[in-house]
DRENKEDREN-423315 format. One record per residue (C-alpha): residue number from 1; x, y, z; residue in one letter. Coordinates in Angstrom, 3 decimals. Example, Ala and Ser with C-alpha at 12.3 -4.5 7.8 and 13.67 -1.06 7.14 Angstrom:
REM residues 2
(atom 1; (12.300; -4.500; 7.800); 'a')
(atom 2; (13.670; -1.060; 7.140); 's')
END
This chain:
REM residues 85
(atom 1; (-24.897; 4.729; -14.002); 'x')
(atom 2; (-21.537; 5.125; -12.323); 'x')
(atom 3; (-18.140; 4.063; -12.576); 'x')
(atom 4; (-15.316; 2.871; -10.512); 'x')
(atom 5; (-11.856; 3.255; -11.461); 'x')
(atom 6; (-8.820; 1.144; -10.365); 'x')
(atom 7; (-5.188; 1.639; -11.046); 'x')
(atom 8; (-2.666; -1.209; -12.667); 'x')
(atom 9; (0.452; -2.043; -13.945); 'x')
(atom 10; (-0.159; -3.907; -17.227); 'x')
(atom 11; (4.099; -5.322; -17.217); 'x')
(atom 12; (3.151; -6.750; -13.705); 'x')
(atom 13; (0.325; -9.569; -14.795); 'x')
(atom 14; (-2.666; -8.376; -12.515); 'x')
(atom 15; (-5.925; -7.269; -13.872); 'x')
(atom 16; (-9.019; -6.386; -11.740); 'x')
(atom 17; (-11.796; -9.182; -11.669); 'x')
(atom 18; (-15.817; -8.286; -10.466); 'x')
(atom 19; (-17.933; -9.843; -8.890); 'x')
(atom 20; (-21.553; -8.315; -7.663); 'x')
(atom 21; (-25.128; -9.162; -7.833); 'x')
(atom 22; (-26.523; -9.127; -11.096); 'x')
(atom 23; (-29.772; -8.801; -10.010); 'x')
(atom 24; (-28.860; -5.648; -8.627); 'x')
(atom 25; (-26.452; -4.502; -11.143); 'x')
(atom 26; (-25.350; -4.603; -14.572); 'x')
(atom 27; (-22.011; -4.253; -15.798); 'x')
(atom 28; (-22.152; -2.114; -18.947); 'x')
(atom 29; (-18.001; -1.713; -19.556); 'x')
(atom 30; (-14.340; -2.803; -18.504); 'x')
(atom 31; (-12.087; -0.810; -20.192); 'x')
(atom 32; (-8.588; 0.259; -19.441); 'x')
(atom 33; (-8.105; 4.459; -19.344); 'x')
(atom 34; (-4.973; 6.314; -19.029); 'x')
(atom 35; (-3.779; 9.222; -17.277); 'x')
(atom 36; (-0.552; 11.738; -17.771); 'x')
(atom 37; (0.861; 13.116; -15.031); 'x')
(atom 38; (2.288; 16.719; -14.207); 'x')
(atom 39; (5.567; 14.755; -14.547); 'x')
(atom 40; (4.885; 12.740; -17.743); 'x')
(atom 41; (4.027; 9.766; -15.686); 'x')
(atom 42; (1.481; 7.326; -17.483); 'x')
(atom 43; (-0.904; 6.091; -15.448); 'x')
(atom 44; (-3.313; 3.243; -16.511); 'x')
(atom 45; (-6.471; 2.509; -14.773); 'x')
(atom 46; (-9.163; -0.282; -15.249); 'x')
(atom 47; (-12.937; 1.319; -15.127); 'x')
(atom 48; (-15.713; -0.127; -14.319); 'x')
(atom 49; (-19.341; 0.827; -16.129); 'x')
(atom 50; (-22.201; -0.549; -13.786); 'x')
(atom 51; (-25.912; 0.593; -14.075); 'x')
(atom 52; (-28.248; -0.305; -11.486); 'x')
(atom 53; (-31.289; -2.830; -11.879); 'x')
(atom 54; (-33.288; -1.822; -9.101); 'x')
(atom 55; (-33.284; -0.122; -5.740); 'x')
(atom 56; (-31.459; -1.368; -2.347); 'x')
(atom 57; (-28.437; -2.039; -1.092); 'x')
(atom 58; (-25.721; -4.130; -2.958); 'x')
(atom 59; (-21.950; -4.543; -2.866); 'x')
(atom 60; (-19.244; -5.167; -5.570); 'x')
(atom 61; (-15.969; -7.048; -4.677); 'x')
(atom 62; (-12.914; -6.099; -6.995); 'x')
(atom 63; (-10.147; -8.451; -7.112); 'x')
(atom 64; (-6.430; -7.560; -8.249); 'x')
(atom 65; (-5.671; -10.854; -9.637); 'x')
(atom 66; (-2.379; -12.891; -11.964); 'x')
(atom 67; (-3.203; -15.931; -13.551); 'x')
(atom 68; (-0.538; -18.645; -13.587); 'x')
(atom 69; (-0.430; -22.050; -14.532); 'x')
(atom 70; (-0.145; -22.498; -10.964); 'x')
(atom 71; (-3.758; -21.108; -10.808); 'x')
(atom 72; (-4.941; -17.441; -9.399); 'x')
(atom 73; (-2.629; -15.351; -7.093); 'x')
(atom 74; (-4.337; -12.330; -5.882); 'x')
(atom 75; (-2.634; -9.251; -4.335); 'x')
(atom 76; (-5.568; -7.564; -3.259); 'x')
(atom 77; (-9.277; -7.461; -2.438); 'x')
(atom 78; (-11.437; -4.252; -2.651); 'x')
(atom 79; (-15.262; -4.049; -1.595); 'x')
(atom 80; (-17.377; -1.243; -2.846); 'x')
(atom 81; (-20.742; -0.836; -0.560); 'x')
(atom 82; (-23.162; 0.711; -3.250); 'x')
(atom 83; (-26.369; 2.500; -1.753); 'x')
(atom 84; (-28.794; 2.361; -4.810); 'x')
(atom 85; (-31.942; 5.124; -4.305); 'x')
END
């Protein structure tokens, strides 16, 4: 199992959206975690649970995404090259 972690700003509307292989991997958990800063600083962060399904080579592609009546708006794209053994 491992995790990737992502930070957000909840006010601002984007989320992070997966997409992988699911033959490859399963996503056990999206869940948003916080951390405090030396300062006092909140920081929120949305992790990512995946266990792997077999051996090989795989990717995952995060997406920081809004949702608008005007459809999807994303900010940014993130891919994650994940070396299974």
């Amino acid at each position: 199992e491992f995790t990737i972690a992502r930070p957000f700003n909840l006010n601002s509307g984007y989320i992070w959206r997966e997409q992988f292989d699911e033959s490859m991997l399963e996503l056990l958990d999206s869940i948003v975690d916080s951390e405090t800063k030396e300062d006092g600083t909140i920081v929120l962060y949305q992790v990512f649970r995946f266990k792997a399904n077999q051996k090989g080579n795989t990717q995952i592609f995060l997406a920081h995404i809004r949702s608008s009546i005007d459809g999807s708006e994303v900010r940014t794209q993130e891919v994650f090259d994940i070396y299974i053994e």
